[in-house]
N, C-alpha and C positions, 0 to 999 in steps of 0.2 A: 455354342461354344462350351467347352467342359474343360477345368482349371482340377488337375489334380496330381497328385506324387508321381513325378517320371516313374520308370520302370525299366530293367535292365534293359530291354529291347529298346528302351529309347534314345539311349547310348549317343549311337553315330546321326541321330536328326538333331539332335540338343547339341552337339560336336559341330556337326554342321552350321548352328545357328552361331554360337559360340564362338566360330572361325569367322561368321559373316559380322557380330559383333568386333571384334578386333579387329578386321579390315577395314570399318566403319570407322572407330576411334582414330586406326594407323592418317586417316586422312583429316582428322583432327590435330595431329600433333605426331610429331618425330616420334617421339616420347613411347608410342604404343607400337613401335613398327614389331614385326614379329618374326618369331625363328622363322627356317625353313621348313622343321617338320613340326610347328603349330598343330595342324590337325590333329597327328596320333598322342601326342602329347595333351592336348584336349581330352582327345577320349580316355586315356588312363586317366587324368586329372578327376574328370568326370564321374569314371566308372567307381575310382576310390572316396569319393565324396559318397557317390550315393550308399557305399559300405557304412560310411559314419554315422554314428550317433550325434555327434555334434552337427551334423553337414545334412541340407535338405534340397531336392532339384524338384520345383512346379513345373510344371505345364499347363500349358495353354493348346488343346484340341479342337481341330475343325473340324469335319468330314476326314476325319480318321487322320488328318496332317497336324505333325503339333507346328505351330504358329509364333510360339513362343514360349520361353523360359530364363525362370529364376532360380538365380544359384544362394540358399544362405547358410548362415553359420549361427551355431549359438559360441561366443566368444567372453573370453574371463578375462576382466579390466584389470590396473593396477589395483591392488591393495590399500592404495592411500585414498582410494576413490571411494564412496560413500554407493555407487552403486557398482556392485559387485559383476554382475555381467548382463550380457547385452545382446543383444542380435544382432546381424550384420548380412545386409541385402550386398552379398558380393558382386553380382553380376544380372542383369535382365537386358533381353534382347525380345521385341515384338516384330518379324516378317514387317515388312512396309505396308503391305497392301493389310495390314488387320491392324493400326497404327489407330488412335483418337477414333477406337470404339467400346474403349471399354474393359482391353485384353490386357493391360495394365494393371488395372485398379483392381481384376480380381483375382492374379496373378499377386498382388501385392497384400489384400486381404485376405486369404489363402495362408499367407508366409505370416502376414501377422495374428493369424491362429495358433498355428503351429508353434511362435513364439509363446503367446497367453500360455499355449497349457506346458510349456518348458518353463514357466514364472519369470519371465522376460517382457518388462513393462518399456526398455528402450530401445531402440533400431537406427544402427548407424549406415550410412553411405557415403560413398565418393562418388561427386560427379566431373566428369572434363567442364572444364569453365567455357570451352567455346560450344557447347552441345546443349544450345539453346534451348531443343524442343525437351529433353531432360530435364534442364532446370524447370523450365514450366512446369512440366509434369510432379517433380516432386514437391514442387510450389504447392499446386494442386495439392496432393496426400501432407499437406502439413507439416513438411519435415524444414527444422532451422537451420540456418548455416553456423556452423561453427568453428571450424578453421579454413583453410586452403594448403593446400601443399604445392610446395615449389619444386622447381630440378632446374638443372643449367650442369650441361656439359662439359667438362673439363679437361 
């Protein structure tokens, strides 16, 4: 497996994955259901990240199919906050079938490279509360809980 910086051509596989992550969540909760044209909206989402300087997309390569990826951000905190800014693992989606082997953790250390030399010591995420094998997983890499977010319909 080889974990390294998407690439324009990776666009519509990453889009792809990206779409199967939302569909994934959608059945987690109302909350994530998505537009109708989610896909192309993905792809320009994606395509203009990987422009950013602030914005980075891993992959994760098997036999020439990427398998999975992370979407992060280098992002600037309030000013009252003592640390100044932060990383932020937006988005990771791994294929099923390449799931609790590994394509995670180096998809995840990978990103927290990339932070080190941006001088970015902390790394924020959101997880769905019902997306159990997630919580494990980030259990796993260390990461504490520190709020929750709520919604309710109105």
């Amino acid at each position: 497996m080889i974990i390294r910086k998407a690439k324009p051509k990776d666009i519509l596989e990453v889009a792809r994955l990206s779409y199967d992550s939302a569909i994934f969540h959608r059945r987690l909760t109302p909350y994530y259901d998505v537009d109708k044209n989610a896909q192309k909206i993905l792809e320009e989402s994606l395509a203009k990240n990987m422009k950013s300087s602030n914005g980075r997309i891993f992959v994760a390569e098997e036999n020439d199919n990427i398998i999975g990826y992370l979407l992060a951000f280098k992002i600037n905190r309030e000013e009252m906050f003592k640390i100044k800014k932060a990383g932020l693992i937006a988005d990771i989606f791994i294929s099923e079938d390449f799931r609790k082997i590994g394509t995670g953790e180096g998809l995840v250390k990978e990103c927290f490279n990339w932070f080190k030399e941006n001088g970015i010591s902390f790394v924020e995420i959101s997880v769905e509360v019902s997306n159990s094998g997630a919580l494990k997983f980030w259990d796993k890499m260390e990461f504490k809980d520190v709020c929750v977010l709520k919604y309710k319909k109105i």
